[in-house]
N, C-alpha and C positions, 0 to 999 in steps of 0.2 A: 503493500500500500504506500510504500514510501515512506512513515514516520511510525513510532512507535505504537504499537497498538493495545489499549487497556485489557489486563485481565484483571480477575478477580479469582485467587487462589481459594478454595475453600476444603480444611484437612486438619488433619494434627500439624503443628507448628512447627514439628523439625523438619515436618517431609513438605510442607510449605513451600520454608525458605528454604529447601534443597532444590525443588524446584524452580525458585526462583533465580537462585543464583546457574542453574545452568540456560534459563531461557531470560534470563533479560540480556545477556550479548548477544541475543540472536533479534532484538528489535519490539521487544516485551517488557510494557510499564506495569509494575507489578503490586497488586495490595490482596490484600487476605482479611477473610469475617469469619464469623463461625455460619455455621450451617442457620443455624436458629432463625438468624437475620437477615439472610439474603437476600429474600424478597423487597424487603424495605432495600437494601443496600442498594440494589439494580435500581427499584424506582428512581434513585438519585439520579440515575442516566449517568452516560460517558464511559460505561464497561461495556466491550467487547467482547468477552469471552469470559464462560467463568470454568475454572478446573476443581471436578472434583476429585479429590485425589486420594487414593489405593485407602483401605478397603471400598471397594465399589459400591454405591449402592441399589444400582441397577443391574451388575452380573457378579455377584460374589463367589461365584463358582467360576471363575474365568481363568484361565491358563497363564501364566504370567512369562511368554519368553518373547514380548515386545510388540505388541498390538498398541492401537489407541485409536478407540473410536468417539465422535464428534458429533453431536446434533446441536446446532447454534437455533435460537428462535425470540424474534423479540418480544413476540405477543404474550406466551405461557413464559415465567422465569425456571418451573419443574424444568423444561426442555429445553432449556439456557444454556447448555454444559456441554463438558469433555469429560468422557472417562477415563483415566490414563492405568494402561497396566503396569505394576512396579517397572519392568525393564524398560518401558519405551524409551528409545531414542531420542534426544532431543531434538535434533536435525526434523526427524519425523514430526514429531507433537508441534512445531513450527511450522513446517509447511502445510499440515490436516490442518492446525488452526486459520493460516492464512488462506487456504482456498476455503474451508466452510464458513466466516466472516466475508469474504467477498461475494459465495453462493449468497450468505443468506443478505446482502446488500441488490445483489441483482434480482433475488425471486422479490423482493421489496421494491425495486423500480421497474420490474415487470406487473404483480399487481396494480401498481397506483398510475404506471401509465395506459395498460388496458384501460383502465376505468375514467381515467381522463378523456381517453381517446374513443370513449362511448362503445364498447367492443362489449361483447356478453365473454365471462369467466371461460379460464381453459385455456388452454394450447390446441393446435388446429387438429393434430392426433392427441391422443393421451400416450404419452411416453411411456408412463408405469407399465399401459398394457401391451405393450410388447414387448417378446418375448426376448429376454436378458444371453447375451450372448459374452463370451469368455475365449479369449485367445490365449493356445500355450504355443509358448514357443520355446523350442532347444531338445538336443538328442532325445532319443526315446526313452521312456524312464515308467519302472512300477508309479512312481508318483504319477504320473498322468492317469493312470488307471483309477487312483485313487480318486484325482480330482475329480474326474468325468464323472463316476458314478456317486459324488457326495453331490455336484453341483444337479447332475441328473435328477436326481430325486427331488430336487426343487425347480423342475422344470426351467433348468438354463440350459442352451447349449454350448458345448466345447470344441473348438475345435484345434487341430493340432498343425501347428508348422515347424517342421525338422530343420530347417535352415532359418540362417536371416533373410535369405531374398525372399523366401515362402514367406517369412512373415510378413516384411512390407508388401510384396501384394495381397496380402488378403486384407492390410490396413489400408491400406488404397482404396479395395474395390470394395471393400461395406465398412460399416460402423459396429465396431465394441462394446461391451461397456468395461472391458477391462481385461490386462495382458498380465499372464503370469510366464515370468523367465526364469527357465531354469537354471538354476546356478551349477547343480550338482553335476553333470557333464563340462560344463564350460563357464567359470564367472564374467571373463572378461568378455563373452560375447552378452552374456545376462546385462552386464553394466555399460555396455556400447547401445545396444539395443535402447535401454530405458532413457540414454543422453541422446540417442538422435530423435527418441519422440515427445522429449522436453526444447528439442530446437526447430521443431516441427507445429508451426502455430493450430494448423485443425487437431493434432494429436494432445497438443500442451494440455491438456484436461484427462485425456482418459488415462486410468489410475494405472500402474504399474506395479504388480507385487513379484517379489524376489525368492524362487523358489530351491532353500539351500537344504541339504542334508544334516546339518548340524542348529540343535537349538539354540543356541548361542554364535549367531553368523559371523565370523573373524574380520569381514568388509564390511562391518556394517556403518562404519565413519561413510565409507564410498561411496557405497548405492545409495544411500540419502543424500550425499553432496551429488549425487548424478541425477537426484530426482526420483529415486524409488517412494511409493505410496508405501508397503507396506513390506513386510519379511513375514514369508511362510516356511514354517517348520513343516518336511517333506511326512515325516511321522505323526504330525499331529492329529487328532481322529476328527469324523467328520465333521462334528458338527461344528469346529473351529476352522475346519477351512469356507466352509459354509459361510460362517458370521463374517470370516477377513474379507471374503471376496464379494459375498450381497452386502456387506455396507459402504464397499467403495463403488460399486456398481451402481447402487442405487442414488446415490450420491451424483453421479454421472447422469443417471437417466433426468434426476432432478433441476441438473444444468443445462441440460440439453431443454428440457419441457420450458425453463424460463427464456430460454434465448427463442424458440417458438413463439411466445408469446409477445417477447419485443419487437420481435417479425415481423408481427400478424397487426403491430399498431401503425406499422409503415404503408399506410396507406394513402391512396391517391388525396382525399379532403385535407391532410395532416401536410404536405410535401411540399415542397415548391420541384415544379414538372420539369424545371433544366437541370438539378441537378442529384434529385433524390435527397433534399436534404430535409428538414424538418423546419415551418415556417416560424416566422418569429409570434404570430398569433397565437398560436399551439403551444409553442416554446415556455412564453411568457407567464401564463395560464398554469402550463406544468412544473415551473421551475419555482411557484409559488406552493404549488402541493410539497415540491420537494423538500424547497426552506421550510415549513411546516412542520413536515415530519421530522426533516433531520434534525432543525432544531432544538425536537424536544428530545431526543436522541441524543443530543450533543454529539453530532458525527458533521464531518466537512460536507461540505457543498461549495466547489470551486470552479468558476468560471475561466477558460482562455480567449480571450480575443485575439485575433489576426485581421491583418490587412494586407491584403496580396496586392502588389503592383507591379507594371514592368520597370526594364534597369533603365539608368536615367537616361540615354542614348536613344531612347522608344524609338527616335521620330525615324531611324530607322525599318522601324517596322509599321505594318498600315492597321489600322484599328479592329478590324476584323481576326486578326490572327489573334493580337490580345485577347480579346474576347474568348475567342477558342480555348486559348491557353487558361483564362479564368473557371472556363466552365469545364475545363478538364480535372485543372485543382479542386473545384467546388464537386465534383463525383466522386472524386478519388478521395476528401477526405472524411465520409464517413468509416470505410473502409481503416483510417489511422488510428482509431478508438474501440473499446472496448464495446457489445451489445449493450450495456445498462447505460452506457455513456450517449450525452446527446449531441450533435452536430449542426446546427441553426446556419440558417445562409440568410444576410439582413440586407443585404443588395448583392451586386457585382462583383466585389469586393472586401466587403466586409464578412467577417462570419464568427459565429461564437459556440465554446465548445463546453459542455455543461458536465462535469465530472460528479459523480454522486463518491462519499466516502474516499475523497481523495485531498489532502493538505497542498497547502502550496507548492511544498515541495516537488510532492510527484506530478501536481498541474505544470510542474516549472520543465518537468522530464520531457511530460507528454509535448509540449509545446518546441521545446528543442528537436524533439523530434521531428514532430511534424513540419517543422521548419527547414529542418535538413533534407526531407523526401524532396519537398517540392523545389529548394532550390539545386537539387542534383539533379531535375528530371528540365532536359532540353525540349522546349519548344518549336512548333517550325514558324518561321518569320515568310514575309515578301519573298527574300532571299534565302532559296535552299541551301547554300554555306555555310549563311549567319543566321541559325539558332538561336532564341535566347533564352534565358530564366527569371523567372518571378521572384521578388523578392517579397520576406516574409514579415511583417513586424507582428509584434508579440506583443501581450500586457497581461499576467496572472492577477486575478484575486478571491479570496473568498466571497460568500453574499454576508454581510453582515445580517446579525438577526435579528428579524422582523421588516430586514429591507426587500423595497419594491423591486422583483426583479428587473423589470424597463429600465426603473433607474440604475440598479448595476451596472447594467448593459451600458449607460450611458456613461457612467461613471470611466469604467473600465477602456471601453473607446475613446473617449476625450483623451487618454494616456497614452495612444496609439500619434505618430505620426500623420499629420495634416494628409489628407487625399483630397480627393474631388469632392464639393459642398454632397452631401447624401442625406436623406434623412428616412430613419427606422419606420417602416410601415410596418401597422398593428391592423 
């Protein structure tokens, strides 16, 4: 997320701040209650995550050789939590909490913008009901036998690829909901595999478990700095491989059903028709739901402004081609943002980028970047020789609370670089 993210530890005191001191270097602002209070304590707002820590009190019979499962929810506080088994990882329990805080930010600005956007409830399929599928991949192994028929009986299917190439094709030609690599033939192909589909942006989401021979997996610093979801013990009996693999899977299906629905709000009423982006009527309207709720949440809501123009030399080029070149930038950058994330086109030129649960900081990232796309990507001019590129200006800021988004907007553009006289239609 870019800045540190609130938890709220809640356990015995020593196994607390044992926790605490190995997950706050890893980007983790840390405090602790007792059980008793929690409720109250969350009402205060501005926690993220809360850990309840070992003895579990939702699976107290649970296997303890480094699981950690995660339900985030901000409605109910019961369904608030992490439950972390003694061994987990820390690498792990940081990156489960950072994607289930992000999940449950996105199924949040999936609900409120369906309902903004006058749509009826649901994703255009129901994701839950289809049928959960499971990719293994690496040499042939009794543990595959095993999986197949624990996950079988829960109606998933498995299927097997003996190679790496096998594997990228079948991740190419359908969707997962989740790959387990076998370690126990080959590690280093288990932990190449799980790095190229953490640099693989349709893959960076579906979960990856690491499937080793030993309960105690000697890499396991590795395949967590490589992006491993989870470690499977090749031994462990069913119903544990069960729970590791349907709760990252479902987890998946959950992300995939909200980005469906942020889809499904992009609709022709909502869009401005040149460039698929989101108008600023729509924008306005929504960006006041958003302050709203985040507010009372105490979570960011951070706006980027850009203003695209040509290099100062234009008169080189004839006005039509700008254009071209604006309306090329203006399609290609919803595309630079995440689904939950909103992309606003307020003229020609101008555009604004509505980040939910993002600090300055990371607005500051996002906007460096998208700054760098557009001015590395050559446009064609009058003269096919002389190419040119748009340049980008920038301005981050949060919405203050209880501020008018319009005026944000307006705030934040005044900050931008003088362009052509424009003014925002509403």
């Amino acid at each position: 997320m870019g800045r540190e993210a609130s938890l709220c530890l809640v356990g015995p005191r020593a196994e607390a701040q044992s926790w605490a001191d190995r997950l706050s270097p890893l980007g983790f602002r840390m405090d602790a209650c007792e059980a008793s209070v929690l409720n109250s304590y969350l009402a205060q707002g501005g926690i993220e995550g809360v850990l309840h820590i070992h003895p579990s009190p939702l699976d107290p019979h649970a296997k303890a050789y480094g699981s950690v499962h995660v339900a985030l929810s901000h409605d109910t506080p019961e369904g608030y939590d992490a439950v972390l088994r003694p061994d987990a990882h820390p690498l792990q329990v940081a990156s489960r909490l950072r994607a289930l805080m992000r999940l449950s930010v996105m199924e949040t600005v999936a609900h409120l913008r369906s309902r903004d956007a006058q749509l009826s409830p649901g994703a255009p399929h129901d994701a839950s009901s289809a049928k959960t599928s499971i990719l293994f991949v690496g040499p042939p192994d009794p543990a595959y036998l095993r999986l197949s028929h624990a996950l079988s009986a829960q109606n998933v299917d498995v299927i097997a690829a003996f190679s790496t190439f096998g594997a990228f094709d079948y991740l190419h030609e359908r969707t997962f909901d989740g790959v387990v690599l076998n370690a126990a033939g080959d590690a280093d192909m288990a932990h190449t595999v799980c790095s190229a589909m953490r640099r693989n942006t349709r893959l960076y989401h579906t979960p990856a478990l690491i499937l080793t021979p030993d309960q105690h997996y000697a890499r396991a610093d590795e395949a967590f700095a490589r992006g491993a979801s989870d470690i499977l013990w090749a031994k462990a009996d069913c119903e544990d491989f069960t729970r590791h693999v349907l709760t990252l899977a479902q987890e998946r299906q959950r992300r995939r059903a909200a980005k469906a629905t942020l889809e499904r709000c992009r609709h022709t009423g909502l869009l401005d028709h040149e460039s698929d982006l989101y108008t600023p009527k729509f924008a306005f309207n929504h960006m006041a739901q958003l302050e709203a709720l985040f507010g009372q949440r105490q979570l960011d809501l951070t706006l980027v402004a850009l203003r695209a123009h040509g290099p100062a030399d234009l008169t080189r080029h004839d006005h039509a081609h700008l254009q071209s070149a604006l309306k090329q930038f203006a399609s290609m950058l919803r595309h630079c943002v995440r689904s939950e994330d909103m992309a606003v086109r307020l003229n020609d030129q101008d555009f604004v980028l509505v980040l939910p649960a993002t600090d300055e900081k990371g607005a500051q990232t996002v906007a460096k970047r998208v700054a760098a796309i557009a001015e590395c990507t050559a446009y064609e001019s009058a003269d096919p020789y002389q190419p040119f590129r748009l340049e980008i200006a920038k301005s981050v800021s949060p919405i203050a609370p209880g501020e008018d988004p319009q005026h944000c907007v307006a705030r934040i553009m005044a900050n931008l670089p003088a362009a052509e006289p424009h003014k925002i239609a509403v």
